[in-house]
C-alpha positions, -999 to 999 in steps of 0.1 A, spaced: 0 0 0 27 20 7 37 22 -31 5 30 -40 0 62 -13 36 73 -28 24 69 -62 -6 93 -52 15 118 -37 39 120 -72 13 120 -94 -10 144 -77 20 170 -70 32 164 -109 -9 176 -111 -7 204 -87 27 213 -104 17 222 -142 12 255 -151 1 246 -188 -24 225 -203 8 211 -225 23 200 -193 -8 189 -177 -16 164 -207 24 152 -200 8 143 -165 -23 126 -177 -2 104 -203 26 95 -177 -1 82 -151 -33 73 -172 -22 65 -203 -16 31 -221 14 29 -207 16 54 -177 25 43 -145 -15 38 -130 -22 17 -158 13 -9 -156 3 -12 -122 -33 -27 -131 -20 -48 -155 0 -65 -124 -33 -75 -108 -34 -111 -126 -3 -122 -113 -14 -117 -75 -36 -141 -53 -73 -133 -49 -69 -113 -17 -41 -94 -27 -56 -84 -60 -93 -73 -39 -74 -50 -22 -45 -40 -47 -70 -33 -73 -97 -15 -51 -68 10 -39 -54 15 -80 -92 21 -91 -95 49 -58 -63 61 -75 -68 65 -106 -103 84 -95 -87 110 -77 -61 114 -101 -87 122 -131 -106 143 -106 -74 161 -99 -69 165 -137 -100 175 -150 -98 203 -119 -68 213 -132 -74 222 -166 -104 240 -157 -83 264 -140 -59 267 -165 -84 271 -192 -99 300 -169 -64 315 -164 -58 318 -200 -92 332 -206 -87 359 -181 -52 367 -194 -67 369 -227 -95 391 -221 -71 417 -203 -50 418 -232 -82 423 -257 -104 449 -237 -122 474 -254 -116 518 -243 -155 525 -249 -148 562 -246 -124 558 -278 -141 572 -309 -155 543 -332 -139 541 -366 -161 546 -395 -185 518 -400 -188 508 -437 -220 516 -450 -241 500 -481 -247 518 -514 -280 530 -535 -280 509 -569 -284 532 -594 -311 516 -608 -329 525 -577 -312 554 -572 -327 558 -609 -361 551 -602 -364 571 -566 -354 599 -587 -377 596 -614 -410 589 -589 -399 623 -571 -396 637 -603 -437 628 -615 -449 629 -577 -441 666 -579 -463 668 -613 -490 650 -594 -487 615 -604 -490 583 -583 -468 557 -587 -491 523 -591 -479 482 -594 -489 451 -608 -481 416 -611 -448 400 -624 -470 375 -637 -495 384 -665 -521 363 -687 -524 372 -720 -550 395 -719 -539 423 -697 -502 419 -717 -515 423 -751 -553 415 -761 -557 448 -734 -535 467 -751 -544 460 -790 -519 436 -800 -532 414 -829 -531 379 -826 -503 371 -846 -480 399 -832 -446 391 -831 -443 397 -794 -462 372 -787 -438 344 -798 -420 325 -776 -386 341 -785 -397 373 -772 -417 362 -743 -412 342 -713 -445 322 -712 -453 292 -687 -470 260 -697 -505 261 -703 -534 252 -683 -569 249 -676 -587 277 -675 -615 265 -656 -641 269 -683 -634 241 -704 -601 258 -724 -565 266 -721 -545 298 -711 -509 304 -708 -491 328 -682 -463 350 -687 -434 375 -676 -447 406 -683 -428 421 -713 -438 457 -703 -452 477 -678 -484 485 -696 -504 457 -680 -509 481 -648 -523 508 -671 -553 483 -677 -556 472 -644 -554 508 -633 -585 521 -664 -600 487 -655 -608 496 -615 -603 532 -612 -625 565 -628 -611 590 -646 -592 612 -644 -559 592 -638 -524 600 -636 -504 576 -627 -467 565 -632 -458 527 -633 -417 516 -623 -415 479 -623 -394 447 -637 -404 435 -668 -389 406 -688 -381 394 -727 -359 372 -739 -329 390 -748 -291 396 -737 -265 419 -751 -245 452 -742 -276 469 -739 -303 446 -734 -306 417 -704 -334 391 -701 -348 411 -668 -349 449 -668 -368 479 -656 -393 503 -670 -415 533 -663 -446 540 -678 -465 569 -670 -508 571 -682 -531 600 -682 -563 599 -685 -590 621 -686 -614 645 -711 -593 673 -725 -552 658 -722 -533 657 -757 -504 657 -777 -491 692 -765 -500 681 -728 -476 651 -730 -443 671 -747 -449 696 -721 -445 670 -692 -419 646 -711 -398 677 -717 -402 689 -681 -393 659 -671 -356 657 -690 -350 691 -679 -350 674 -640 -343 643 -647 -304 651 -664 -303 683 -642 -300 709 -672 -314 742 -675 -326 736 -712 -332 705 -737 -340 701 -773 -364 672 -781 -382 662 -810 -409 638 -818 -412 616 -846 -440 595 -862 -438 556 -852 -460 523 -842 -476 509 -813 -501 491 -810 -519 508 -780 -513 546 -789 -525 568 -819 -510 590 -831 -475 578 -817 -440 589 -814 -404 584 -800 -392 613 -783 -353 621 -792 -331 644 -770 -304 669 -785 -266 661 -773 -233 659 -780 -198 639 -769 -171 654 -757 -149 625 -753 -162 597 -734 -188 618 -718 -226 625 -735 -236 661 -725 -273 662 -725 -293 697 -739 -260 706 -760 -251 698 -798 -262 689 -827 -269 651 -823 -302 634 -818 -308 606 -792 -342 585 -794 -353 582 -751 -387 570 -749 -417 559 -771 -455 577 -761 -487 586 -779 -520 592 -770 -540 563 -754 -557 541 -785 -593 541 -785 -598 506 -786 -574 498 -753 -600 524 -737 -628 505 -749 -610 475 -739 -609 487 -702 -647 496 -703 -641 538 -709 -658 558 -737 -632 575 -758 -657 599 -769 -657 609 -733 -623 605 -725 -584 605 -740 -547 609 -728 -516 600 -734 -487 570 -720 -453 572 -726 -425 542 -717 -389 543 -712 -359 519 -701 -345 529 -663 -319 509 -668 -307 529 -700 -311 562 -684 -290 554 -652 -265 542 -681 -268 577 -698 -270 600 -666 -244 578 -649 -214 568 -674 -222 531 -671 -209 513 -704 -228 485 -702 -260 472 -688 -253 436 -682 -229 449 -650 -258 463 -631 -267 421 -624 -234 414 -620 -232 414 -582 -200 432 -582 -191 444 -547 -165 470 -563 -189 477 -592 -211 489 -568 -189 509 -546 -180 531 -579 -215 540 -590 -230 534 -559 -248 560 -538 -252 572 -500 -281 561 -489 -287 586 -470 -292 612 -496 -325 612 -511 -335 624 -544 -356 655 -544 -363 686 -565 -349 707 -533 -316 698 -526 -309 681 -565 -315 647 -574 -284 632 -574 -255 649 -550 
C-alpha cells in the first residue's frame, strides 16, 4: 500500500505542479495513459492471489479516481487562467471614438427610379404596381396587339405552360414584357381622371451590351377628357430638364407604331460627346429616349371607358438605359453582376434622397 500512497502523492503533485495545459496532458499520459505508471500497475493484478488483487485493485481504481478528478480540476483552472489573461490583453476603451462603419450603397437603378418617382410625384402622379406575372389578356389583347404579333412568340416572351382555364379551355401565363399591363388594371378599376406613373421589372428574352433578359421600365398614363399631344411634350420635356439636371433640352418627336397609342411617337433628346462623356441639352446630335402617344381608342374601350368621353396619353422608357446615360455606365449587363467594387463606384449614399430641393443626385 505504501507504493501506491507514494504513487498518489507523485502523481497528484506532478498535477498540482503544471502551469500549462501542455504539461498537464504530460501528467495525464505519464499516469493514465496506455502505458503510464497507473495503468502498468493494473496490469500486475493477474499475477497476484485473490486477496491481494481485492485490495490492490480496489486502492489503484480509488487512485486513478482522484487522479482524473485532480486532472480534470486542473485544466479548468488553466483554461480559466488563460481566458482571463486573454480578455485583459483584448479589452475594449468604450470612450475611444468608433472608426467609421462601412455603410451599403444605393444601386443606381434605384437610385434611378427614386429619382424619377420624385420627379412625376411633384407633377401629381401616383406611382401604381402590378403583377410579375400576366395572362395574355392584360399583356397584349388589353393593349391591342393582334393575334399574330410578333411579341407574342415564344422568343420574345417568357411564357409558362399552359393550363386549364376553368371553363373548359387553355391559357398560358407569362413574364410581363412591359409595364403596360398596370395601365389596364389601373383604367379597368379606377374612374377617370388618372395619372399615374408605373416603375417595375419586366422581362423578354434578350441579352446583349444593352439589353438583359430582366430589366426595368417606367410607364406613365393619363387619363381624362381634355389631355393631348401638347400636354404630353410639355411634361416629357419637363421631365428631361430634371431628370439630367440641365437648365434647357432640345427634343423632338417623330412618327412611329404601337399598338396601344394613336397618333405615336419616340421622343429624341439633342446632345453631344465630348470625349467619353454625352452632355445632355448641347449639340447637334439626336438621341431616341422614350416611345409615347396618345392612349388608342380601342385599349380604352378594352378597359370599359368611352373615348368619346375620354383621351390621354402614356409614354415608356428603359430605367436601366437612363442610369447608363445620366451615370457613365458602359454596359447594362454589370448592373446584375453582383460586383461588390462595381457597386462601390457607381453606388450612392443612402442617406441622400432624391428631391427637386436639394438636386437629385449629390
Amino acid at each position: 500500500m505504501s507504493d501506491i500512497e507514494q504513487l498518489e502523492r507523485e502523481t497528484l503533485a506532478g498535477v498540482a505542479a503544471a502551469e500549462t495545459i501542455a504539461a498537464l496532458e504530460e501528467v495525464r499520459v505519464g499516469a493514465l495513459g496506455k502505458k503510464g505508471v497507473i495503468s502498468e500497475r493494473m496490469k500486475t493484478l493477474g499475477k497476484m492471489s485473490p486477496e491481494e488483487r481485492k485490495t490492490a485493485g480496489a486502492a489503484l481504481n480509488v487512485l486513478k479516481d482522484k487522479v482524473a478528478a485532480a486532472i480534470e480540476t486542473k485544466k479548468a483552472a488553466l483554461e480559466n487562467a488563460a481566458l482571463d489573461a486573454r480578455l485583459a490583453t483584448e479589452k475594449l476603451d468604450v470612450t475611444l471614438p468608433i472608426a467609421p462603419t462601412p455603410k451599403g450603397r444605393i444601386h443606381p437603378v434605384t437610385q434611378t427610379m427614386e429619382e424619377i418617382v420624385a420627379i412625376f410625384s411633384a407633377m401629381g402622379f401616383d406611382v401604381a404596381e402590378g403583377p410579375d406575372i400576366e395572362d395574355d389578356f392584360h399583356n397584349f389583347t388589353a393593349l391591342n396587339f393582334p393575334p399574330d404579333h410578333p411579341a407574342r412568340e415564344m422568343h420574345d416572351t417568357f411564357f409558362f405552360n399552359e393550363k386549364d382555364d376553368g371553363e373548359g379551355g387553355k391559357k398560358r401565363m407569362l413574364l410581363r414584357t412591359h409595364t403596360s399591363p398596370v395601365q389596364i388594371r389601373t383604367m379597368m378599376t379606377r374612374k377617370p381622371p388618372i395619372r399615374i406613373i408605373i416603375p417595375g421589372r419586366t422581362f423578354r428574352c434578350d441579352s446583349d451590351q444593352t439589353h438583359t433578359p430582366m430589366f426595368h421600365q417606367v410607364e406613365g398614363l393619363v387619363i381624362d377628357r381634355e389631355t393631348h399631344m401638347g400636354h404630353l411634350k410639355g411634361t416629357l420635356e419637363a421631365f428631361c430638364k430634371a431628370f439630367f439636371e440641365v437648365d434647357s433640352v432640345k427634343t423632338r418627336f417623330r412618327p412611329h407604331f404601337f399598338p396601344f397609342t394613336e397618333p405615336s411617337a419616340e421622343m429624341d433628346i439633342g446632345y453631344e460627346r465630348v470625349g467619353n462623356e454625352i452632355r445632355i441639352g448641347e449639340g447637334a446630335k439626336w438621341m431616341e429616349i422614350l416611345g409615347s402617344g396618345m392612349v388608342h381608342p380601342n385599349v380604352l374601350r378594352n378597359c370599359g371607358l368611352d373615348p368619346d368621353e375620354y383621351q390621354g396619353f402614356a409614354f415608356g422608357m428603359g430605367i436601366d438605359r437612363l442610369a447608363m446615360l445620366k451615370y457613365g455606365i458602359p454596359d447594362l449587363r454589370d448592373f446584375f453582376a453582383a460586383d461588390a467594387r462595381w457597386l462601390e463606384h457607381y453606388g450612392f449614399d443612402p442617406l441622400d434622397q432624391p428631391n427637386l430641393a436639394t438636386g437629385l443626385s449629390r
